[in-house]
C-alpha positions as CSV (number, residue, x, y, z in Angstrom):
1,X,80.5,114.1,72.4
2,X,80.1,116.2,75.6
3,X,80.9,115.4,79.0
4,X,78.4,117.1,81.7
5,X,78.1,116.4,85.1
6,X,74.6,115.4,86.8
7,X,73.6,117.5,90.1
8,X,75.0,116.1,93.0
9,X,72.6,114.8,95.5
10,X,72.7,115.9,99.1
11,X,76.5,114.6,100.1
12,X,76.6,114.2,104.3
13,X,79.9,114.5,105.5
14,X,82.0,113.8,108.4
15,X,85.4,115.8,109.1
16,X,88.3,114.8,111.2
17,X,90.4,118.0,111.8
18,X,91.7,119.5,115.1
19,X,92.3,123.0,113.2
20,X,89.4,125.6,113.6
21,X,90.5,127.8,110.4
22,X,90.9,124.2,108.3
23,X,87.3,123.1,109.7
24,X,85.7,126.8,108.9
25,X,86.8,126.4,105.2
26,X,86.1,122.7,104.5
27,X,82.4,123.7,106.0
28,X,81.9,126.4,103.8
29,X,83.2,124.4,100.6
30,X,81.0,121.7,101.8
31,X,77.8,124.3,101.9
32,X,78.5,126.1,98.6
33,X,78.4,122.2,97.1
34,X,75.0,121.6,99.1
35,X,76.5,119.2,100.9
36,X,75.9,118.8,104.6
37,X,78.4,118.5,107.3
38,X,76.9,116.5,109.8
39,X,79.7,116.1,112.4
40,X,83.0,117.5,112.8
41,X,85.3,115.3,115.1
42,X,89.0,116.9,116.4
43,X,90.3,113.9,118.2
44,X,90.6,110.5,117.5
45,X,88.8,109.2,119.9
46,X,85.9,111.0,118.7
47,X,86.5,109.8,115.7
48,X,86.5,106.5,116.3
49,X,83.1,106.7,118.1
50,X,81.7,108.5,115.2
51,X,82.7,106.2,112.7
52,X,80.5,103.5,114.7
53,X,78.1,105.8,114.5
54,X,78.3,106.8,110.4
55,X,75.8,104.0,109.0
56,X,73.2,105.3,111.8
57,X,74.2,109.0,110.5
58,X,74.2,107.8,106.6
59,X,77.1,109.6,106.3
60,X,78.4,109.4,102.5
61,X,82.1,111.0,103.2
62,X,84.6,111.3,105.6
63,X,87.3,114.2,104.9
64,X,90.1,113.0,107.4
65,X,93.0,115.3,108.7
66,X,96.2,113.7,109.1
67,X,96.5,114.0,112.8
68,X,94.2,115.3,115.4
69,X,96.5,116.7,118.0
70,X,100.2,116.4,118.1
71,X,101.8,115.8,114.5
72,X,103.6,112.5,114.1
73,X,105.2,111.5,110.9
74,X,102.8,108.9,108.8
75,X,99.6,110.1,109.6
76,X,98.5,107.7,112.5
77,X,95.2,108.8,113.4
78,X,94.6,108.9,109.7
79,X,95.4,105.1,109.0
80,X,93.4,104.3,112.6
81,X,90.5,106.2,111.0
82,X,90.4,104.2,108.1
83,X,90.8,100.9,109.6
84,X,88.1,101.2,111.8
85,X,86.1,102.8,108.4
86,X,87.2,99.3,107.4
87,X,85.5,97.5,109.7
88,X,82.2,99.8,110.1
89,X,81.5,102.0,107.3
90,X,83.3,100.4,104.5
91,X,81.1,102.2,101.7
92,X,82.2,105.4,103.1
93,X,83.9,107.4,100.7
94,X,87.3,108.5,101.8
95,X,88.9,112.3,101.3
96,X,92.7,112.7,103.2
97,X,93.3,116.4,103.4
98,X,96.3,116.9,105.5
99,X,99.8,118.0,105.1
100,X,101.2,114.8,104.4
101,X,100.5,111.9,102.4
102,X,97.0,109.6,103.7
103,X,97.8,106.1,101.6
104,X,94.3,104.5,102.0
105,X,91.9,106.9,101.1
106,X,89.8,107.2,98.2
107,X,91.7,110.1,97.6
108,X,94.6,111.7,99.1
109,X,93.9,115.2,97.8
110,X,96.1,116.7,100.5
111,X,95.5,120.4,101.8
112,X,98.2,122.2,99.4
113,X,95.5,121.2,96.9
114,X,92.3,121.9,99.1
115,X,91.5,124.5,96.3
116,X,90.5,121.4,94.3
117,X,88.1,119.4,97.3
118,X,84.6,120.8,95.9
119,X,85.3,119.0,92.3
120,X,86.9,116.1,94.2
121,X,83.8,115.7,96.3
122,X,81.5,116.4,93.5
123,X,83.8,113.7,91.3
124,X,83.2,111.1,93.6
125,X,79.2,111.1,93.8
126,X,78.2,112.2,90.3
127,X,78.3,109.9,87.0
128,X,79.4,111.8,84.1
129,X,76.9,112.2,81.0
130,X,77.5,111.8,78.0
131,X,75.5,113.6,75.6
132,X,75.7,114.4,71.7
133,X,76.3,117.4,70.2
């Protein structure tokens, strides 16, 4: 037996990342995966309006920087982002792609492996398929 991959439907994605070159590549990864990237938020207070926002937006991911703004060790906008994703968008799936570890998220792929974030996002909204040979 073979595994294959179903096409991904349309993904819409929200990203939290104060870093223009990090929010250029992350859109372009998005796009080559037809995946839309609906709003890109780089501070947390925007962040935290748009996640009120994400059911209105149907937004299906959130790929959330560590911090937006100032570094601080532990990734505090991070873990505000994902409690409030608690409270109003808990079906939204979860991507951390920062420098440091995002405990919380659906995955914490990290940006040392950001090289891996189009099969992660794919991953998470396709069923494998399994066929016979």
């Amino acid at each position: 037996m073979k595994e294959k991959h179903r096409s991904s439907p349309e993904i819409r994605i929200l990203l939290a990342e104060d870093n223009h070159n990090w929010q250029q590549l992350v859109d372009r990864i998005v796009t080559e995966l037809g995946g839309t990237l609906v709003l890109t938020v780089d501070t947390l207070e925007e962040a935290l309006a748009a996640i009120v926002l994400m059911e209105k937006l149907q937004i299906d991911l959130a790929i959330l920087g560590g911090n937006l703004g100032a570094f601080e060790e532990g990734n505090p906008d991070a873990v505000a982002m994902l409690e409030a994703m608690a409270v109003h968008a808990p079906t939204v799936k979860t991507v951390g792609l920062s420098g440091d570890t995002i405990p919380g998220a659906d995955v914490d792929l990290g940006k040392q492996n950001v090289d891996q974030l189009e099969t992660t996002i794919f991953e998470l909204f396709t069923e494998p398929e399994t066929t016979q040979e």
